[in-house]
C-alpha positions in Angstrom: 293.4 -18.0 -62.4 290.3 -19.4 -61.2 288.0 -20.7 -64.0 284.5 -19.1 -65.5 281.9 -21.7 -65.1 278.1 -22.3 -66.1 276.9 -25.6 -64.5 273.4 -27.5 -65.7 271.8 -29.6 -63.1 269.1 -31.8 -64.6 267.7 -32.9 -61.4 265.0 -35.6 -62.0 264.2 -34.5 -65.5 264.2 -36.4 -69.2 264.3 -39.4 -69.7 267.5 -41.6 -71.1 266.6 -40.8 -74.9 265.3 -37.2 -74.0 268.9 -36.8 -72.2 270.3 -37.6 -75.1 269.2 -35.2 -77.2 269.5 -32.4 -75.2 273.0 -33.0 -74.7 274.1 -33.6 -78.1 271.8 -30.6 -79.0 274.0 -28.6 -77.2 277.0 -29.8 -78.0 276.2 -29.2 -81.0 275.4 -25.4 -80.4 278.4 -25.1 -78.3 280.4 -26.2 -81.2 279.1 -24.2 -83.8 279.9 -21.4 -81.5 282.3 -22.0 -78.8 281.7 -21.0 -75.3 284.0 -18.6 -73.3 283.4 -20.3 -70.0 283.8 -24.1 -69.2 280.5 -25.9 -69.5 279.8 -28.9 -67.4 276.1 -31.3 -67.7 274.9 -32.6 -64.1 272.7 -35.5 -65.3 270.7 -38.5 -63.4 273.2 -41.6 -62.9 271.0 -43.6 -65.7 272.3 -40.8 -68.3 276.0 -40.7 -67.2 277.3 -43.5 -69.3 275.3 -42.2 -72.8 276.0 -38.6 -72.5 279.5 -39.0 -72.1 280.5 -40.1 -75.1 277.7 -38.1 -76.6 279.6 -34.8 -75.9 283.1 -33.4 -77.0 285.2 -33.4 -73.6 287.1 -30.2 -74.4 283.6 -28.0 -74.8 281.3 -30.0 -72.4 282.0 -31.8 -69.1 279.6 -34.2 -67.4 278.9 -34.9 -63.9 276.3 -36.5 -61.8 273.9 -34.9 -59.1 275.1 -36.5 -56.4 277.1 -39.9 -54.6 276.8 -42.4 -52.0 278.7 -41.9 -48.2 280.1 -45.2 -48.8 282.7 -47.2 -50.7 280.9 -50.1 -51.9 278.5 -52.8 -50.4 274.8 -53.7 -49.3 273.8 -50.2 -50.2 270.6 -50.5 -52.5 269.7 -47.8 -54.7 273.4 -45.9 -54.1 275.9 -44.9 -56.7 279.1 -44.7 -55.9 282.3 -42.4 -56.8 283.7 -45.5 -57.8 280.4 -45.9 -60.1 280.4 -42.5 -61.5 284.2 -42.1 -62.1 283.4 -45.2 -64.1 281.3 -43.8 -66.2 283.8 -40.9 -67.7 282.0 -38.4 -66.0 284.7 -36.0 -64.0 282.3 -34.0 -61.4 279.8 -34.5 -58.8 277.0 -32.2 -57.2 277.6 -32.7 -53.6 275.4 -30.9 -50.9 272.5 -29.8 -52.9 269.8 -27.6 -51.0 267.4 -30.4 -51.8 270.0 -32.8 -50.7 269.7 -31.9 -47.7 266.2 -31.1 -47.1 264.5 -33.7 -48.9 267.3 -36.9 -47.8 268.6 -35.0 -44.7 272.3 -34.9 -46.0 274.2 -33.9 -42.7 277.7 -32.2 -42.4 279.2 -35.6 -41.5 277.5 -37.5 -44.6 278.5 -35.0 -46.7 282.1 -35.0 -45.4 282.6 -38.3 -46.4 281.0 -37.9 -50.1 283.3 -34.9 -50.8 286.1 -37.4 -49.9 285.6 -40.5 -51.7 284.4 -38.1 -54.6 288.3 -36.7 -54.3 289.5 -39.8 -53.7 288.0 -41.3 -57.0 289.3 -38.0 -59.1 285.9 -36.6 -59.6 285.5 -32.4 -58.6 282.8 -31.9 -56.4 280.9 -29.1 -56.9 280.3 -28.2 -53.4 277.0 -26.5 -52.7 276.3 -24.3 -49.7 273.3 -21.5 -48.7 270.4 -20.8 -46.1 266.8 -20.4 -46.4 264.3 -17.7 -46.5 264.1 -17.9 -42.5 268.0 -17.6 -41.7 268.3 -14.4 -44.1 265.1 -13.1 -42.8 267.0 -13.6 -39.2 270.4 -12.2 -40.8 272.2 -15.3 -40.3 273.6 -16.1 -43.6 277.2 -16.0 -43.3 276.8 -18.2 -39.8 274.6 -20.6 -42.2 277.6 -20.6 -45.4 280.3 -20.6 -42.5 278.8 -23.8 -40.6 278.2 -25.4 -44.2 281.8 -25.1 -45.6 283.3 -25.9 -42.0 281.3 -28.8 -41.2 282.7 -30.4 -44.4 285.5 -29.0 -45.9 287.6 -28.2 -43.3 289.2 -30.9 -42.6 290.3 -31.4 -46.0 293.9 -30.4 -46.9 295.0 -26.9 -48.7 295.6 -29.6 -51.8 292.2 -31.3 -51.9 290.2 -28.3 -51.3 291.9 -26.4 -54.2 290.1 -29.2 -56.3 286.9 -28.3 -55.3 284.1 -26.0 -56.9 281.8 -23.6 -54.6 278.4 -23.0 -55.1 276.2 -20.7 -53.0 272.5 -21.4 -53.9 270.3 -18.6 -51.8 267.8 -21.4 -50.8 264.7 -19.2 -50.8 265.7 -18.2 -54.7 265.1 -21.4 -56.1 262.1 -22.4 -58.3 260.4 -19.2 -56.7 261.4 -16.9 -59.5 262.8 -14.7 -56.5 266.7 -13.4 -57.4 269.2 -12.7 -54.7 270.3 -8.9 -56.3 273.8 -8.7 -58.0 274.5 -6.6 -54.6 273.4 -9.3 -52.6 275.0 -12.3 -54.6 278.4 -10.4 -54.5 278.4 -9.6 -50.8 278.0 -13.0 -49.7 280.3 -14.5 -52.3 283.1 -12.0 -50.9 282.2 -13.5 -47.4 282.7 -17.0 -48.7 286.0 -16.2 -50.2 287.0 -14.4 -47.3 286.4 -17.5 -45.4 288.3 -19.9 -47.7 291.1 -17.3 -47.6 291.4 -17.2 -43.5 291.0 -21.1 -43.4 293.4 -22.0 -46.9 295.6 -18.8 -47.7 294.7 -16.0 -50.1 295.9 -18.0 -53.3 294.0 -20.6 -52.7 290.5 -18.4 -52.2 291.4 -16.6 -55.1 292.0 -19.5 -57.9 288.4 -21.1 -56.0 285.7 -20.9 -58.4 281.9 -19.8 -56.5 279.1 -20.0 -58.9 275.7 -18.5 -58.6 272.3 -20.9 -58.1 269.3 -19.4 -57.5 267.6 -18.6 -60.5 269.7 -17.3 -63.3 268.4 -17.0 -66.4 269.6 -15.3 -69.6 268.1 -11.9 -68.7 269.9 -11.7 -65.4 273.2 -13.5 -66.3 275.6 -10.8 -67.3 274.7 -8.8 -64.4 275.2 -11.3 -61.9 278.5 -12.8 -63.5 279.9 -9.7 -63.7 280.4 -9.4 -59.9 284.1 -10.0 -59.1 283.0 -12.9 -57.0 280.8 -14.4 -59.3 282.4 -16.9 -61.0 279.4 -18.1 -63.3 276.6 -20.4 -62.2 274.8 -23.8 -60.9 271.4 -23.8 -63.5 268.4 -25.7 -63.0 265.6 -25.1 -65.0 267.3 -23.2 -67.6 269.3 -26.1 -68.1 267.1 -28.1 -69.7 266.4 -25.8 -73.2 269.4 -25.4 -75.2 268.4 -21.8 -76.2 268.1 -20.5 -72.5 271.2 -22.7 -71.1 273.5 -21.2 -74.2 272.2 -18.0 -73.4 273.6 -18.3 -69.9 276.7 -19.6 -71.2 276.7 -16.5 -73.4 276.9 -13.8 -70.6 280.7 -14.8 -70.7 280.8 -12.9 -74.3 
């Protein structure tokens, strides 16, 4: 059975004490009333090592935003898999739209993240999705199809089964546009269907692909309850306890 999941990313937001709180704020939360999903915290690499510990493993998992293309060495400024493994955190955000617009993350580059990331027993969460242009010009599934093959598909049945999906409908982000329930179910179907042809139908049905393009409590239990929906990678409404729980709560 593939898993329910509600993802946090943090991006570049609070600082190392303000991370802090908010993460054993809603631990705390979580706690008092436990959540019917898994719950994972993506936080910057300065957080990683005091949120950890922070949180109770078996309500929230941590993970970091993102990881080098390379093992070790004269790489200033990268964090490795290595790095964040060490740290106790178990997942990675791999792929990011802003990944690869803003640090031009190609295919290739992100190939070899997804590995060492495996390699180093973290689970990427694997993130995938076009822009306002290609689903102006139709082209999504091409865009989703290209994404996964360019850097997934070389990985065995074994190592891909370890991976999360998530399709972020680029031109949804941070524009308080929504990709319909309709719309975030159709392509999610696609996706799977494309796992399925490449890895076998078992494998495509125990893969969880989450939601990201703004989901917020008032939208959450209509999106999640798509059959392909399999919960959601949350930005904004990541950082307030009250709006990430209420996420977490369309699972209820």
């Amino acid at each position: 059975m593939r898993k329910n999941i509600v993802a946090g990313n943090w991006k570049m937001n609070k600082n190392l004490q303000e991370g802090i709180a908010l993460a054993k704020d809603l631990n705390a939360a979580l706690t008092a009333d436990k959540p019917n999903c898994d719950v994972i915290i993506c936080t910057p690499f300065i957080h990683l090592a005091s949120v950890v510990p922070a949180v109770d493993a078996a309500i929230i998992g941590v993970g970091a935003e993102n990881c080098a293309d390379k093992v070790s060495g004269a790489y200033t400024g990268e964090v490795s898999a290595e790095m964040v493994a060490s740290t106790g955190a178990k997942y990675v955000i791999l792929g990011h739209s802003e990944r690869r617009a803003y640090y031009h993350e190609t295919p290739e580059i992100l190939k070899e993240k997804v590995q060492l990331a495996l390699a180093n027993g973290l689970t990427p969460i694997f993130c995938i999705g076009e822009v306002l242009e290609e689903r102006q010009q139709g082209i999504q599934n091409q865009v989703v199809f290209d994404q996964i093959a360019g850097s997934l598909f070389d990985l065995s049945a074994e190592d891909f089964s370890k991976i999360v999906l998530a399709y972020e409908p680029v031109w949804a982000i941070g524009t308080g546009l929504t990709a319909t329930p309709e719309q975030a179910e159709e392509i999610h179907a696609y996706i799977r269907s494309v796992i399925a042809d490449k890895f076998g139908a078992e494998i495509a049905e125990n893969t969880s692909i989450l939601y990201g393009g703004s989901c917020k409590p008032s939208n959450a239990k209509e999106l999640f309850a798509n059959p392909n929906v399999d919960g959601g990678l949350i930005g904004g409404a990541a950082l307030k306890v009250e709006d990430f729980k209420g996420i977490i709560d369309a699972f209820k």
